[in-house]
C-alpha positions, 0 to 999 in steps of 0.5 A: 498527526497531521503528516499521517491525515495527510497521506491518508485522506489528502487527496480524497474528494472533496465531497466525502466525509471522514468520521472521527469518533470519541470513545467518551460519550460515544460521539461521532464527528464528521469532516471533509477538511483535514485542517478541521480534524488536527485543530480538533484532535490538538483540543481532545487528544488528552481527553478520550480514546479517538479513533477514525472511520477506515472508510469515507462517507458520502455523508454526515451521519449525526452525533450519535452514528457511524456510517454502516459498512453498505454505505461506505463511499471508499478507503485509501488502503488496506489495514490490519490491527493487531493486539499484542501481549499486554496485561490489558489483554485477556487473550494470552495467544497473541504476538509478544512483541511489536517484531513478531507481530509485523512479521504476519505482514504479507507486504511491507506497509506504508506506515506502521503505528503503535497503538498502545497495546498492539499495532496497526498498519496501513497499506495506502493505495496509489490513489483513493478507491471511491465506489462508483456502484454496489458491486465495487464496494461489494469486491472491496469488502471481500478483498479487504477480507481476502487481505485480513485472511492472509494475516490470518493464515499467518498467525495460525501457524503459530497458533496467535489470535488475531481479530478480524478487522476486514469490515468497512465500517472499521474504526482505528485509533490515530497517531498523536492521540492517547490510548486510555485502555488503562487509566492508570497507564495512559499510552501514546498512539505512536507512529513508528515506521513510514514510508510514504512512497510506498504506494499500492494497487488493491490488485497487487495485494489481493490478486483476484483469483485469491478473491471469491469473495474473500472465503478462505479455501476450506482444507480438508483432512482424511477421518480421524479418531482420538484414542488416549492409547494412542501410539504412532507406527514403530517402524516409522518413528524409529526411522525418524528418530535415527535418521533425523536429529530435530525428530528426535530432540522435538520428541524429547522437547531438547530444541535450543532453537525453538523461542516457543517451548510450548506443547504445541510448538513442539507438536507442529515441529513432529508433525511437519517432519512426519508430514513430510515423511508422508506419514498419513493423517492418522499416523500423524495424530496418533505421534501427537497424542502420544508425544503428549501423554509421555510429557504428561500433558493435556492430551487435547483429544479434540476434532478442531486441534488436531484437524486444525494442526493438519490444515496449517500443514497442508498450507504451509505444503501449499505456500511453499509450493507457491514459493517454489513457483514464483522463485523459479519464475524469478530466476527465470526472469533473471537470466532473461534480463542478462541476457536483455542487458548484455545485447544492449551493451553488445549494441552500444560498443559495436556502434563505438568501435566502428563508428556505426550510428547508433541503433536505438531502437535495437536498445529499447527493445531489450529496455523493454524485455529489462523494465516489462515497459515499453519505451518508445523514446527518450528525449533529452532537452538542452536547457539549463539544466537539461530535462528529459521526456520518456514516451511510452505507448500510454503516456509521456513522462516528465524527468526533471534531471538525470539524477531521476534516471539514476536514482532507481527508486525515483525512476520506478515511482515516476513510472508507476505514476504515469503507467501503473507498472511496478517494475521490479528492483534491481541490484545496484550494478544492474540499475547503474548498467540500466540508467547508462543505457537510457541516458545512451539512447536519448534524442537531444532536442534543441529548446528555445523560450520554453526551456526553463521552468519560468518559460515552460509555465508562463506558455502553458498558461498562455495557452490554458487561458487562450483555451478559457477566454469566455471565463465566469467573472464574479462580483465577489468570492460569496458566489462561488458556491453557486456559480462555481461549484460545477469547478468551471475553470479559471475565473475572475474576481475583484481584480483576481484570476483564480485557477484549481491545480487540478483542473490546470494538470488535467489541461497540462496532460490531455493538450501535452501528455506531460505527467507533471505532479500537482506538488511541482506544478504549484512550484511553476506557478508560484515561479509565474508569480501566482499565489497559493489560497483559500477561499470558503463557500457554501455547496450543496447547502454545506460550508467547506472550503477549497485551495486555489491559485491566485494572480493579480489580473493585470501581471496576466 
């Protein structure tokens, strides 16, 4: 539970309310801290069905409120709520298990949680979306909608119903709580699958050409008529029952290979088989029809199903058009970076064997071509042990060790972080030919005092401090709310120097374009002897609480 809130809102503002509702009473609860929620939902978590708001509110709405979705202040992903078959469900449509219903996800989530009777999953963002006007909340909702849509689609082709959860206002249940649905079989609202690494930008999700506020594309289909006579072209029909094996078993419902033997599933295998005989839209209908009516079942002679069947083709035409596409892209990509990584190797062994200098920079332009970033240095520094420095155009990024160059996952996160690209997996070999060119191609730099950990941030702070001498000094941690609450950095108070993480790592990045993390920078401090603490105040009239560093002024 507590990991799960967490990743979820851990890095929220401190300002934005998160809603944890009750189902019993209907009562609403609004927190900011994180710490407040677990203590409440270990007292209730056996009480009632719980559930939280999926987005942060600027506000306490009271007991009996949730905030509306045209007010919701931002969401720190994407979600999905999928039911699946369950005697608790009067719809019978619906996925039959936990695989099947995963298998409507477009990405792989960060996190899946069972919630008792179905499941729901989070596609967290690299950092929280916090509304900065209207219009962005307005592009929210429709990418929100856009990303429900693909589910959607999904599960269509199936014919599953899937509820519509896009709205903003949203509530879900939380893991660690019970599912009280039926009383007399209560259960577990279960984490099942997580992988908080895996982070996302709303953009890599929901591209914007795919937005238009979040309609779906209305697929059109030629006239149809429904006759119960209905009877599809004979020379047609005989062509495909002679020259293609699963026409003719679909026709006489004998597929081994299909789990759904249902009319429908049978209906849609005919028909995307003569769809892409090119049978025309009637032809098609009229194959169904009478498919029905030899196998004595309702011949459904209804506008929606039919059209409904031809729509789904036409996507699934149309998605694999896209597939298509982005395979060939793929594999033009593919060849573009063998031949980027057999240049380089060419470089490397022309410098070894004949004792030429090397031509990094000949290197780095084929990484660049390889990764899709641009390098413009790497530095190796000789302390004990080694660190590294890798300078891009738009920033530098901090690697602790070579095992960070070496591990793909590590190095593809670490430049995410700091540039916002994604870059692409690479087959194993690949990534370790990768990895031996950037360790090849790096400057060593000799370091002095600053080479190791104790010494790199007893001089940052020397320097961050010399940059804040005029620093607030308090007489007592009572007026932080008020003389502090503007987040003036550092100040003093009762024989203490107080320092914010956050603050710090902005000074760290702007004065060095060192990418350090806030989880490694209060490893450094705690090194420097600073201690990790929490103080309470009172800002804009509400008691709340913040997290700061802390060190005895006189070790300064």
């Amino acid at each position: 539970m507590t990991e799960f809130l967490q990743e979820l809102w851990g890095f929220k503002p401190e300002n934005l309310n998160i809603l944890i509702w009750q189902k019993k009473g209907k009562k609403s609860y609004w927190f900011t801290d994180i710490d407040k929620i677990v203590n409440y939902l270990e007292k209730n978590k056996d009480q009632s069905d719980i559930y939280m708001g999926v987005g942060l509110s600027s506000k306490d709405y009271g007991l009996k409120n949730r905030c509306p979705a045209n007010e919701i202040a931002g969401i720190t992903g994407f979600w999905a709520d999928i039911d699946i078959q369950d005697g608790v469900h009067k719809k019978k449509n619906l996925p039959a298990s936990v695989e099947e219903a995963k298998s409507l996800f477009p990405e792989e989530p960060t996190c899946v949680i069972h919630s008792g009777h179905g499941i729901q999953a989070w596609w967290l963002f690299r950092e929280p979306w916090i509304f900065d006007n209207e219009d962005e909340r307005l592009k929210a909702q429709a990418m929100c909608e856009a990303w429900h849509r693909q589910i959607l689609d999904r599960a269509e082709v199936h014919d599953w119903t899937v509820d519509a959860t896009f709205d903003l206002s949203r509530i879900l249940r939380i893991p660690g709580t019970k599912n009280l649905k039926n009383k007399d079989d209560v259960r577990d609202v279960k984490l099942i699958e997580s992988n908080w690494t895996l982070r996302y930008e709303p953009d890599d999700l929901v591209p914007s050409v795919v937005i238009e506020k979040g309609k779906k594309e209305n697929i059109k289909t030629d006239r149809i008529v429904l006759r119960p006579d209905a009877a599809p072209p004979t020379e047609k029909w005989e062509a495909l029952m002679s020259a293609e094996p699963k026409f003719k078993k679909s026709w006489n419902h004998d597929r081994k290979d299909l789990s759904d033997q249902s009319p429908s599933s049978y209906d849609f295998s005919l028909a995307s088989i003569a769809f892409q005989a090119e049978w025309t839209d009637q032809e098609i209908v009229d194959l169904l029809i009478a498919h029905r009516r030899k196998h004595n079942v309702d011949l459904k002679l209804r506008q929606d199903y039919y059209r409904r069947t031809l729509q789904k083709l036409r996507l699934e035409k149309k998605q694999q058009e896209q597939l298509s596409e982005v395979l060939e892209s793929y594999n033009k990509r593919a060849s573009e970076i063998k031949t980027a990584l057999t240049n380089a190797k060419v470089v490397l062994i022309d410098a070894e064997n004949n004792g030429k200098n090397l031509e990094r920079a000949e290197i780095l332009k084929e990484l660049e071509k390889i990764l899709g970033v641009k390098i413009e240095k790497i530095q190796k520094f000789l302390s004990e042990p080694p660190s590294y420095r890798l300078q891009t155009s738009t920033a530098n990024i901090s690697i602790e060790s070579a095992g960070d160059i070496i591990s793909q996952t590590k190095f593809r996160i670490k430049i995410a972080d700091a540039t916002k690209i994604v870059i692409r997996p690479f087959k194993r070999d690949e990534w370790s030919d990768i990895a031996q060119l950037l360790l090849n191609v790096c400057e060593e730099i000799e370091v002095g005092e600053e080479s190791t950990d104790e010494g790199y941030i007893r001089g940052v702070l020397r320097r961050y401090l010399d940059n804040n001498s005029d620093f607030i000094e308090l007489n007592s941690l009572d007026e932080y709310g008020e003389k502090i609450q503007k987040e003036s950095f550092p100040f003093s108070c009762e024989g203490y120097m107080y320092l914010s993480l956050s603050d710090l790592r902005k000074y760290i990045r702007i004065m060095t374009g060192d990418n350090v993390t806030i989880k490694h920078l209060g490893k450094l401090l705690r090194i420097a002897g600073w201690e990790s603490c929490k103080i309470d105040a009172v800002i804009d009239n509400k008691r709340t609480s913040r997290s700061l560093f802390r060190t005895n002024c006189s070790s300064e």
